[in-house]
C-alpha positions in Angstrom: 18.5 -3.0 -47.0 18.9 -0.7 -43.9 21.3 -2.4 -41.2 18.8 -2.3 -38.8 16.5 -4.7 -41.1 19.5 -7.1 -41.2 20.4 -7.5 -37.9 16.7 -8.1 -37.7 17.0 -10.5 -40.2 20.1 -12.6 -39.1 18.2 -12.6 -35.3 15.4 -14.5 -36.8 16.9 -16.4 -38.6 19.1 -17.7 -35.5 16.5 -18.1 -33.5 14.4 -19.8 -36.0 16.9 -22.6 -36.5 17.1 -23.2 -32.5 13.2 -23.4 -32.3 13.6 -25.8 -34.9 16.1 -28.3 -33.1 13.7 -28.1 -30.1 11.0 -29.5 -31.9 13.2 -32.5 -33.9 14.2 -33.1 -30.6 10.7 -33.5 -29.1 9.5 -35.1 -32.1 12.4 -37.2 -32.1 11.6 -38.3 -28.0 7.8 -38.6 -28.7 8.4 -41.0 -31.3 10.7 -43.1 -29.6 9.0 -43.6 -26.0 6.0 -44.9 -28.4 7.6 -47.6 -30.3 7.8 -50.6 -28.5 11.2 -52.4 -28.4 11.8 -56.4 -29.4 12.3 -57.2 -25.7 8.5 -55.8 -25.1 7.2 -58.4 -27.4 9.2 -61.3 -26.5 8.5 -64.1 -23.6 11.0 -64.0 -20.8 12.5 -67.7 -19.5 11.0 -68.0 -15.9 11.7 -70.9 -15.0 14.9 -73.6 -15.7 13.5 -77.0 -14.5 15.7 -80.0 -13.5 13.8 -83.8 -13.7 14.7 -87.5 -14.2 16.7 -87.8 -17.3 15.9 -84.0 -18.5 14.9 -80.3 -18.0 11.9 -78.2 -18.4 11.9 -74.4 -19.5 9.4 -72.2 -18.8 8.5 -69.0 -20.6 5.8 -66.1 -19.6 4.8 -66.3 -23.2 4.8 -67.8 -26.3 7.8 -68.2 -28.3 8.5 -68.3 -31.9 10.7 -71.5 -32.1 13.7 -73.1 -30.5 17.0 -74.9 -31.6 18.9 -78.0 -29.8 22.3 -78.4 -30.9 25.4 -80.4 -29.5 29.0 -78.0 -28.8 32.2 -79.8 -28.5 35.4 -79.0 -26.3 34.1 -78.9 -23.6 31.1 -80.9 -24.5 28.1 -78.6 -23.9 24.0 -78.9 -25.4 23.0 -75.3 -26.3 19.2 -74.5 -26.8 18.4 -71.2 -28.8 15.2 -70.0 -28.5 13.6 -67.2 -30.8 11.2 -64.9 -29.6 12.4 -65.0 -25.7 14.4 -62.5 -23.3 16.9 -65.0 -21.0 15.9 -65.1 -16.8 17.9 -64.7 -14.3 17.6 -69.0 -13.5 19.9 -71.9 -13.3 19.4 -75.6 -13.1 21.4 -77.9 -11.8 20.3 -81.3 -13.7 21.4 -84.5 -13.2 24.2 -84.2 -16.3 25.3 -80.6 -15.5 24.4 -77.2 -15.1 22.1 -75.1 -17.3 22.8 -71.2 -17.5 21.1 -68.7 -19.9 22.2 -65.6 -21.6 21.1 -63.1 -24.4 22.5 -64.7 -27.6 20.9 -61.1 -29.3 17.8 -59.2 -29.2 15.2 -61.4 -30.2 16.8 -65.1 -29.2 17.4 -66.7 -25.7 20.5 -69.1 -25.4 20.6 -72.1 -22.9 23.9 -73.8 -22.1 23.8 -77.4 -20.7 27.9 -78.0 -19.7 27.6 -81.5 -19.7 29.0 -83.4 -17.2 28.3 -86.9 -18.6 28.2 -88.6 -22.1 24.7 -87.8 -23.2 22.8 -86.5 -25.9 19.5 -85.3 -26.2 17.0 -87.9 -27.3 13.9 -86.1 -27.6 12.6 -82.4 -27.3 9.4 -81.1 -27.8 7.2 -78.1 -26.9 4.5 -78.8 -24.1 1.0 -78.4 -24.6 0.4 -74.9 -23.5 3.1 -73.8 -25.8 4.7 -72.0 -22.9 7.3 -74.6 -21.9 10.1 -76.8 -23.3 10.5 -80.2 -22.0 14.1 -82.2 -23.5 14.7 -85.8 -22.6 18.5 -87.0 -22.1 20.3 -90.3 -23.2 23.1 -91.8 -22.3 25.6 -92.4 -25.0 28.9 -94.3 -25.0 32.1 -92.4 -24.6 33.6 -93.6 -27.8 30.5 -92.2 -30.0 30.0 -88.9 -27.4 31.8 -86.4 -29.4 30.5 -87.6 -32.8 26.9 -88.0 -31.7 27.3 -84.4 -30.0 28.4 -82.8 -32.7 25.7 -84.0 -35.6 23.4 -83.0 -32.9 20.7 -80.8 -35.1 17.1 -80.3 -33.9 14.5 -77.5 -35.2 11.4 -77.2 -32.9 8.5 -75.1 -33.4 5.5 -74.8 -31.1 2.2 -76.1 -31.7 0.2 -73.6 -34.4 -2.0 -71.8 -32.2 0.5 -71.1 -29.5 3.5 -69.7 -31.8 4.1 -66.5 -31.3 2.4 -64.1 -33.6 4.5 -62.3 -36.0 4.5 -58.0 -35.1 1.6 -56.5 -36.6 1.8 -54.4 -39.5 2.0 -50.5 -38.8 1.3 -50.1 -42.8 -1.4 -51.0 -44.8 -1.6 -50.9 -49.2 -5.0 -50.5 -51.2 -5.1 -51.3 -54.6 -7.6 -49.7 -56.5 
């Protein structure tokens, strides 16, 4: 080979591989503005409701499920709710305050700092499926801390209102 037809040679060759990293990375950018994110499909808390002897949330959407549970020292009620992004709201109730955070991508915490001995005595989804009603009762001091901390309960929105699960981007045929 002549040393004209390398240097020809190791120019295309260069400038082959940078064409090439252009078009990963426009592949690469194309792809990811189309896929939609967790947050996209989840509904966001709008709303943190205070009312006699309990609290209402509110969501946009429908949600996949929620969980009540009691945390001890301090003594605190924390709601996780799958399939929701946390708000920006705070309720002031009449056994503390209730503030919200991202627990991770796909689940919504709710933090009751308890102000008073009580535990949560019911809590159910509301009709609509787009809203969480609890209902407080007192308890006595000297059973607060154990009562708080068995404090276990799984709730799950009516059937048609659950969220539905992501639809598949693949299909299989069997022939």
């Amino acid at each position: 080979m002549s040393t004209v037809q390398n240097e020809r040679k190791k120019m295309w060759t260069f400038r082959g591989h940078s064409r090439h990293k252009g078009a990963m990375g426009l592949f690469l950018f194309l792809l990811l503005s189309v896929l939609p994110g967790a947050p996209a499909l989840a509904g966001t808390i709008v709303a943190v409701e205070a009312m006699d002897r309990g609290a209402v949330i509110r969501f946009d959407d429908y949600v996949s499920s929620a969980r009540v549970f009691g945390l001890t020292q301090p003594g605190r009620i924390a709601i996780d709710i799958v399939g929701a992004q946390a708000g920006k709201t705070t309720a002031q109730t009449q056994v503390g305050l209730m503030r919200q955070g991202q627990f991770n991508p796909d689940t919504a915490r709710l933090v009751l700092d308890l102000t008073k001995s009580v535990t949560v005595r019911e809590a159910r989804f509301g009709a609509d499926g787009k809203s969480l009603q609890l209902f407080f009762a007192p308890v006595a001091a000297a059973d607060f801390w154990d009562q708080l901390s068995r404090l276990r309960l799984d709730l799950f929105p009516p059937d048609m209102f659950r969220k539905a699960p992501p639809k598949d981007r693949y299909s299989v045929s069997v022939d």
